[in-house]
C-alpha positions as CSV (number, residue, x, y, z in Angstrom):
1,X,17.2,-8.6,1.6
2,X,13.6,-9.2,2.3
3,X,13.1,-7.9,5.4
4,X,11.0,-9.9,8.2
5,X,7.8,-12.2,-6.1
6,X,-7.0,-3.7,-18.4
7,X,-7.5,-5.7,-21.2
8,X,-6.8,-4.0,-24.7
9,X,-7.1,-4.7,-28.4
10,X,-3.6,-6.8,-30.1
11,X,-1.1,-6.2,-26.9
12,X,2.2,-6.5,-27.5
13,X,3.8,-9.5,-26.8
14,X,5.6,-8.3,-23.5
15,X,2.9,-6.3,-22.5
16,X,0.7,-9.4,-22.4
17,X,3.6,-11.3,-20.5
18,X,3.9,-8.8,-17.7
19,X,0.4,-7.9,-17.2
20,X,-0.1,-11.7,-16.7
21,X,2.8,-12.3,-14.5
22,X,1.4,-9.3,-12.3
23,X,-2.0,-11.1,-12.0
24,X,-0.2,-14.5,-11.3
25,X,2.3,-13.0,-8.8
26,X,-0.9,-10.8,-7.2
27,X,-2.4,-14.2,-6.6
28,X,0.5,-16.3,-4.9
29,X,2.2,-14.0,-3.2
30,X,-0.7,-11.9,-1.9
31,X,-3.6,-13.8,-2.9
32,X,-6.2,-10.8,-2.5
33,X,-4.7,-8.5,-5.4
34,X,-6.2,-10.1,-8.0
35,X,-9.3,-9.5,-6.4
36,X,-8.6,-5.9,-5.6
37,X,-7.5,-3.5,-8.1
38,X,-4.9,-0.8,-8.1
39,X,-6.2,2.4,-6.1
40,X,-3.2,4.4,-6.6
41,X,-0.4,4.6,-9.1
42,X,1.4,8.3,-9.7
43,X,4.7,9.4,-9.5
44,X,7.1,10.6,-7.5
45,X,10.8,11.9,-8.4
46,X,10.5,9.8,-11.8
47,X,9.5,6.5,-9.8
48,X,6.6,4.5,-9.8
49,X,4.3,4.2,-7.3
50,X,1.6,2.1,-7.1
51,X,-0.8,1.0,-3.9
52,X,-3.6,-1.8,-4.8
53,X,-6.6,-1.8,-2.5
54,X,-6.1,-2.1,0.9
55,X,-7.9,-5.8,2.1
56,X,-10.9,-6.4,4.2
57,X,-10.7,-4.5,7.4
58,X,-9.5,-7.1,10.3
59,X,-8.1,-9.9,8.1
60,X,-4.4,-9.1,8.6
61,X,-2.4,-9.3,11.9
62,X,-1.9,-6.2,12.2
63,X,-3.9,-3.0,11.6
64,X,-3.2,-1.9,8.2
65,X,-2.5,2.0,6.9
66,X,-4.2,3.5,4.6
67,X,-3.6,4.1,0.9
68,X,-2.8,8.0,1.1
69,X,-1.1,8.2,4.6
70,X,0.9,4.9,3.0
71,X,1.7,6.5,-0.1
72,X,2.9,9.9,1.9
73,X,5.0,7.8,4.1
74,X,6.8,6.7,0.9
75,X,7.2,9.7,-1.0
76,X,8.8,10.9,2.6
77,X,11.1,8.2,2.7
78,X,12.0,8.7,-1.4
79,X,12.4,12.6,-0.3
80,X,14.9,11.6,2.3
81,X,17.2,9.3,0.7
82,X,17.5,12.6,-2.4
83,X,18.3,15.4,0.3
84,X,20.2,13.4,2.6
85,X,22.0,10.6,0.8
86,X,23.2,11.8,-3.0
87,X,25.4,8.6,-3.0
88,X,22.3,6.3,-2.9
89,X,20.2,9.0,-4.9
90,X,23.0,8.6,-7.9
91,X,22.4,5.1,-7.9
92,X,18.6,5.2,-8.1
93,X,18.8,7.5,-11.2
94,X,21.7,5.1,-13.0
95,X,18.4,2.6,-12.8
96,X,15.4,5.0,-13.9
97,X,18.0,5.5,-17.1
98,X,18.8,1.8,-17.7
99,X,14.5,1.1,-16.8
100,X,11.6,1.4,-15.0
101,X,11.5,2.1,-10.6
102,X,8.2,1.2,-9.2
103,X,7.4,0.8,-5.3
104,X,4.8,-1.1,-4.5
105,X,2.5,-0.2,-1.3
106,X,0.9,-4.2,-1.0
107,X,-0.9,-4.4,2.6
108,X,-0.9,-8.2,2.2
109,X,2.9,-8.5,1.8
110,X,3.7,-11.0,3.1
111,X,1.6,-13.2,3.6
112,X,0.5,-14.1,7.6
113,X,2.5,-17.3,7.8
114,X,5.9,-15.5,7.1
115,X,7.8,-13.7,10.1
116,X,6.6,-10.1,10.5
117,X,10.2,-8.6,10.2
118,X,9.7,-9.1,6.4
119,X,9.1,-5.5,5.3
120,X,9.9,-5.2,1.8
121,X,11.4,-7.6,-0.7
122,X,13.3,-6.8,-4.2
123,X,11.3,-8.9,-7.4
124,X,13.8,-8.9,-10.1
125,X,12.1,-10.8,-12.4
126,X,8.4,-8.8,-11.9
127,X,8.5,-8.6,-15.6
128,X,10.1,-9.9,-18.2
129,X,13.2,-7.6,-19.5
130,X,12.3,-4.9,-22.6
131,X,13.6,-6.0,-26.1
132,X,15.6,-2.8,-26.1
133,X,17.8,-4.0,-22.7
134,X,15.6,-2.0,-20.3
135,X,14.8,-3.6,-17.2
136,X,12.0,-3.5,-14.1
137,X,13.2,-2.8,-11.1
138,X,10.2,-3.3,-8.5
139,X,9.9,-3.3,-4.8
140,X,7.1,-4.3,-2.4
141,X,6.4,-2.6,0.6
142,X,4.6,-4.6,2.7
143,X,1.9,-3.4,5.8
144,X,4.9,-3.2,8.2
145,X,7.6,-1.4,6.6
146,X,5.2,1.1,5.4
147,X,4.5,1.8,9.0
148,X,8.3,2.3,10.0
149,X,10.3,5.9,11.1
150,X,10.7,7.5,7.6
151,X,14.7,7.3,7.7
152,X,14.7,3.5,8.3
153,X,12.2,3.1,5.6
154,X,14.2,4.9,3.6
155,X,17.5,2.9,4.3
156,X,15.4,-0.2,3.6
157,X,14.1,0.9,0.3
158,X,18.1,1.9,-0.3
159,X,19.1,-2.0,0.2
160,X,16.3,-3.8,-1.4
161,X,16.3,-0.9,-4.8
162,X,19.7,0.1,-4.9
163,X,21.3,-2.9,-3.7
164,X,19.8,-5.3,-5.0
165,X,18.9,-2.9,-8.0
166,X,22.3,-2.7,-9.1
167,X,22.7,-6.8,-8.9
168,X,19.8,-7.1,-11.4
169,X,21.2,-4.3,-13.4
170,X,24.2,-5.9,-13.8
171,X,23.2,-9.4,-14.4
172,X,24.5,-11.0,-11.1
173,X,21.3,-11.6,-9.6
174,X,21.6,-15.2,-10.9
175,X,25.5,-16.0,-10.7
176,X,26.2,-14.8,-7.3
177,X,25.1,-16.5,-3.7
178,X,22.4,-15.2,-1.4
179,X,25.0,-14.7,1.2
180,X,27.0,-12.4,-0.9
181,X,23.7,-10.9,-2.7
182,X,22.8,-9.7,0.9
183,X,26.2,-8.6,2.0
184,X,26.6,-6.0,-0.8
185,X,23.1,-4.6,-0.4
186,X,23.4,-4.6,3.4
187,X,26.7,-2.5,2.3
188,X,24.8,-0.1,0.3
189,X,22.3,0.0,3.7
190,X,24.8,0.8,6.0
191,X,25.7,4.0,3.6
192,X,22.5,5.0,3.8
193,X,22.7,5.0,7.8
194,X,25.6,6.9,7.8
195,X,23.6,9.9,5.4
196,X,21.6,9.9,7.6
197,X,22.6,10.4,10.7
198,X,21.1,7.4,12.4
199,X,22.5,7.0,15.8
200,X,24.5,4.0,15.7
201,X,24.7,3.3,19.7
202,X,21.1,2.0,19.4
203,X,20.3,-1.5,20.0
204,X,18.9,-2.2,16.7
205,X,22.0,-0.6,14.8
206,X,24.3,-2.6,16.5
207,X,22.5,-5.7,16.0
208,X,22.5,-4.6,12.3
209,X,26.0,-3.9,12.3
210,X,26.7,-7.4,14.3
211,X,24.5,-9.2,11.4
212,X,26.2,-7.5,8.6
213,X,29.7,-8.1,9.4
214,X,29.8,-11.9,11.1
215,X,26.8,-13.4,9.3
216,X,25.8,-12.1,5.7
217,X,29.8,-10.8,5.3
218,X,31.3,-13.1,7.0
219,X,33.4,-14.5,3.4
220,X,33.9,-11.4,2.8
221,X,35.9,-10.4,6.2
222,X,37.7,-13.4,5.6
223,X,38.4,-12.8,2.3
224,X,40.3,-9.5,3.2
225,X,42.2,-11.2,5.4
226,X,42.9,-14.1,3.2
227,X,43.9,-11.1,0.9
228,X,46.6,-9.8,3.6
229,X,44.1,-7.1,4.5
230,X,43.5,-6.1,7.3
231,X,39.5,-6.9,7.9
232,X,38.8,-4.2,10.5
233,X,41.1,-1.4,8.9
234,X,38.7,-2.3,5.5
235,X,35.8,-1.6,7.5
236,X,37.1,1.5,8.9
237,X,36.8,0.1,12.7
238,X,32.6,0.1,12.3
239,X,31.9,3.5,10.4
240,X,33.8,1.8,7.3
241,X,34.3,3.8,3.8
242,X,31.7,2.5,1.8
243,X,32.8,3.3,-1.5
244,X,36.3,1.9,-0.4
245,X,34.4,-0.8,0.4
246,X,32.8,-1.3,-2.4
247,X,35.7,-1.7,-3.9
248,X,37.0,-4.6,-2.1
249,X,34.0,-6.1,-2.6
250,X,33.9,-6.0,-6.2
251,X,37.3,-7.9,-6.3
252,X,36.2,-10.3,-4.2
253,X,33.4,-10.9,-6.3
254,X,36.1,-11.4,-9.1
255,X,37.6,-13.4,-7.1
256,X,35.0,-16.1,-6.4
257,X,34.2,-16.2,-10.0
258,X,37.7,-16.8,-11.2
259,X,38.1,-19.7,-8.5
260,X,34.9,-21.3,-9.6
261,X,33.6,-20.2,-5.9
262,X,30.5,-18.7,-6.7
263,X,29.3,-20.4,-10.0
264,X,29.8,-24.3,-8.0
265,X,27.6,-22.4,-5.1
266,X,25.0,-21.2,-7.6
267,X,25.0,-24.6,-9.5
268,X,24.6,-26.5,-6.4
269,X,21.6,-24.5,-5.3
270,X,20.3,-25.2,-9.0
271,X,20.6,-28.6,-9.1
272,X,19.4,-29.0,-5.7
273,X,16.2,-26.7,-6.7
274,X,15.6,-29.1,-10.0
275,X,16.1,-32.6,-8.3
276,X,13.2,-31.3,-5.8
277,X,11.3,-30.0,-8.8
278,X,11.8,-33.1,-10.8
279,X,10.5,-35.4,-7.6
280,X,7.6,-33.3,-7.4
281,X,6.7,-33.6,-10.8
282,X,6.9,-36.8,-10.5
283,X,4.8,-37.1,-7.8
284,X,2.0,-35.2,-9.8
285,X,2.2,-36.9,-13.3
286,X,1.5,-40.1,-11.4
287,X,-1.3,-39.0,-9.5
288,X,-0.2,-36.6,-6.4
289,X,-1.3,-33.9,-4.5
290,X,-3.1,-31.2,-5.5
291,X,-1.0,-29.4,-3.6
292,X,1.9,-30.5,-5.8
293,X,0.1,-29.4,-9.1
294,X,-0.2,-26.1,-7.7
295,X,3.0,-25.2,-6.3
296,X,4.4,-26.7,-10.1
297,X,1.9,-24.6,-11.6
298,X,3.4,-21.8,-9.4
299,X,7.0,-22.2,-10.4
300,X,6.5,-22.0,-13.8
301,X,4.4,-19.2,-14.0
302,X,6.9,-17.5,-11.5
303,X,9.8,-19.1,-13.0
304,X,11.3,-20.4,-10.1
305,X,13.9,-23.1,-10.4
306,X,12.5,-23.8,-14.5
307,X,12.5,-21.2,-17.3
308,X,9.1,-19.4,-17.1
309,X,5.8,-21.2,-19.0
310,X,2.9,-19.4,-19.0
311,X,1.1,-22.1,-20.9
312,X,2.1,-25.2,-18.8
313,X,1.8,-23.3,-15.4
314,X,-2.2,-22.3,-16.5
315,X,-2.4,-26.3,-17.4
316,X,-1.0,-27.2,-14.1
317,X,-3.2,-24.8,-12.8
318,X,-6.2,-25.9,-13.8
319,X,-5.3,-29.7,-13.0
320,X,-5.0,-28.7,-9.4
321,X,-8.4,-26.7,-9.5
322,X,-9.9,-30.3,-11.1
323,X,-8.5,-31.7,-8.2
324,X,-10.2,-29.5,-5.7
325,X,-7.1,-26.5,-4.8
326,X,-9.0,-23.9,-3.4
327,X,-6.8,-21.6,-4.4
328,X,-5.9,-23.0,-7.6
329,X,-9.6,-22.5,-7.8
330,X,-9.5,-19.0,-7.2
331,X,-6.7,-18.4,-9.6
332,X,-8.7,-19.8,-12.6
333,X,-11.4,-17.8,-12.2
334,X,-9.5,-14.7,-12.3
335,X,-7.4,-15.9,-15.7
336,X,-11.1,-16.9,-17.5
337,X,-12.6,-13.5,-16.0
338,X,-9.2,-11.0,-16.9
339,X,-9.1,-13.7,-20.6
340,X,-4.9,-13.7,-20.2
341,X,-3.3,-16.8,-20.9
342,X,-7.1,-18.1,-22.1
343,X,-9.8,-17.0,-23.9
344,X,-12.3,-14.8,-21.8
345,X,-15.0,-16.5,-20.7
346,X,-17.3,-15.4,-17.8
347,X,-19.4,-18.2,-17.2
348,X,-16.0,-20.2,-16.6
349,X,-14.8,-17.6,-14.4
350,X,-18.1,-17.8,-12.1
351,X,-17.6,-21.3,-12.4
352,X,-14.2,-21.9,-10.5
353,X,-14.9,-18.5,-7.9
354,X,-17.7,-20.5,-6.8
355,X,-16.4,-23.8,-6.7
356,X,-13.3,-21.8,-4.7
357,X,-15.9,-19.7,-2.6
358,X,-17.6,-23.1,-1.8
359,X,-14.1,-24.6,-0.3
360,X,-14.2,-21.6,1.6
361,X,-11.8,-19.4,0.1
362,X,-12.4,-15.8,1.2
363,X,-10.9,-13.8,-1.8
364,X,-13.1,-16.0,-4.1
365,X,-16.4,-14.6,-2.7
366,X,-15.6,-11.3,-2.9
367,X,-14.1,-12.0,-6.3
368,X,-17.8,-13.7,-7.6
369,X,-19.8,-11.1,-6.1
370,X,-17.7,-8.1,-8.4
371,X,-18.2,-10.7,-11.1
372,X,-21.8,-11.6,-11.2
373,X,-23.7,-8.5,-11.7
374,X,-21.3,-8.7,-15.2
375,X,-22.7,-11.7,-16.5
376,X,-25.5,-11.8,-19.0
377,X,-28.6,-14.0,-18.1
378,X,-26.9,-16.6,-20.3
379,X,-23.6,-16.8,-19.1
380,X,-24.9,-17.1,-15.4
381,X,-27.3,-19.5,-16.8
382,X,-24.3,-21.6,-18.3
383,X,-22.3,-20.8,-15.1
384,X,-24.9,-22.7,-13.2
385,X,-25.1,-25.4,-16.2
386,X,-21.9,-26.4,-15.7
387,X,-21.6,-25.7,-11.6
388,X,-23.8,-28.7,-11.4
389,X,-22.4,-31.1,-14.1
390,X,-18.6,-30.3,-12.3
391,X,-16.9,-33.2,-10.3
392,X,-13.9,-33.1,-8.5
393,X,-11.0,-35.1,-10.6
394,X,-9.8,-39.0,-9.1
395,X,-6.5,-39.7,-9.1
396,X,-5.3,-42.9,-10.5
């Protein structure tokens, strides 16, 4: 549930793919990463963790904390959910021995225009999967969760890495609903509550409760009714059994995917995705928005809603920086300075952080000023060159 996506000699293949989808991702979803580097990565109890330089004092909404006290807060929170909740602690080793558990500390996650009750958020496709079956199993932590009372953090991290975990683990993340996706984990949540000894007369757990049960479980009550169950008995009148639970659940999982339930849910959000896709390429091949280039550009270097092209998403890329997308822009620079998906060239990447910086874009200037004192007197001198032969594309 998201609460409110160095350069070396002959990489590997998937090396290349995930350091390039971390750049991309750093870029759309939290446009400043790319620009910042990662200050922190250790480990804690086998997991990941990894903090990337905190932004520009005053540009978020809120006051942001820093790395170490941020990175404390999380080892806390992992510290709790071993001593207090084996149950969820079981399941967070099943996934360090099937891959790899990072935690994220991203103080631009997520981004201003999304609802501050977004605190973290599950990325099951961070990287691409391991030839040898292992998977990444990665979740940001954004400026306001890291902020929150440790046990609550902790129950967070609970639903977005071991419910949502286990889904990815399995192979469900694609073939089940949203709704149900969220029901499960907010299962998994509620366990975590109950380990630790959150009082549950509190306004905010009953409002969790309340959402659990008649919004993001709401097939499933009925379900257990349908089943001649009785609903509240399942749930144990409020404090319910999860592993009993779980059980239930799991059949009713079955359930919607012998009755066709799930998959005509799943195919209908799919098709629905691709028709808008389709109509917004569309729109670009015959001379749209920038804006339209980039989010296509975005989608299929994120693969959302098309099978993942690095190649075509850097073209689309770069036809909405011709166009003028500041951002776009910005994005470019950072591929020619970094040389993934392109060859490395410096003198392009000073090109497009300037033209970017010149739109206005923030991340951009910052980004060209760690750049320049890199270049050689020729490469700034070709940067230049072609700064002033450059035109914005015309459509049609």
């Amino acid at each position: 549930m998201h609460y409110a996506f160095t350069h070396v000699a002959r990489p590997s293949r998937a090396w290349f793919i995930g350091i390039l989808t971390l750049l991309i991702w750093a870029a759309i979803a939290a446009p400043s990463a790319l620009a910042r580097t990662t200050a922190l990565d250790t480990e804690h109890r086998g997991i990941r963790l990894v903090a990337v330089t905190l932004p520009p004092a005053g540009s978020q909404d809120v006051d942001v904390m820093a790395l170490k006290p941020a990175m404390a807060n999380i080892k806390k929170a992992i510290d709790v959910i071993y001593a207090r909740s084996p149950f969820s602690a079981k399941r967070i080793e099943q996934l360090r021995n099937n891959g790899r558990v990072t935690l994220v500390y991203d103080a631009e996650f997520p981004k201003a225009k999304m609802a501050s009750s977004i605190i973290a958020a599950f990325f099951p496709d961070f990287f691409q999967a391991k030839k040898n079956g292992r998977k990444e199993f990665l979740v940001v932590i954004g400026r306001y969760g890291v902020k929150w009372p440790t046990d609550k953090l902790a129950a967070v991290i609970v639903h977005e890495l071991v419910g949502h975990g286990l889904q990815h683990l399995r192979g469900r993340t694609g073939k089940d609903r949203k709704l149900d996706k969220e029901c499960e984990a907010l299962i998994y949540e509620e366990k975590a509550y109950q380990d630790f000894d959150v009082r549950r007369d509190t306004r905010d757990m009953q409002q969790f409760r309340l959402e659990t049960r008649d919004n993001w479980c709401a097939d499933f009550r009925r379900h257990l009714t349908q089943s001649d169950l009785n609903a509240d008995k399942a749930w144990n009148y409020g404090k319910p059994d999860v592993p009993k639970l779980l059980t239930h659940f799991d059949a009713y999982i079955d359930h919607l995917r012998k009755s066709g339930v799930a998959g005509k849910a799943v195919a209908a959000a799919k098709a629905k995705r691709q028709g808008n896709f389709s109509a917004m390429l569309r729109r670009a091949e015959s001379g749209g928005s920038s804006r339209d280039m980039y989010a296509i550009a975005s989608r299929y270097l994120k693969g959302l809603g098309v099978k993942r092209d690095t190649a075509n998403g850097i073209a689309w890329m770069r036809k909405a920086a011709e166009f003028g997308h500041a951002q776009a822009q910005y994005i470019m620079g950072t591929v020619y300075s970094a040389g993934h998906g392109v060859q490395k060239d410096p003198a392009e990447a000073y090109k497009w952080l300037t033209l970017s910086a010149n739109r206005g874009f923030p991340k951009a200037k910052k980004a060209r000023r760690k750049l320049k004192p890199n270049l050689t007197p020729a490469q700034l001198t070709e940067a230049n060159k072609r700064l002033k032969t450059w035109r914005p594309a015309k459509r049609g």
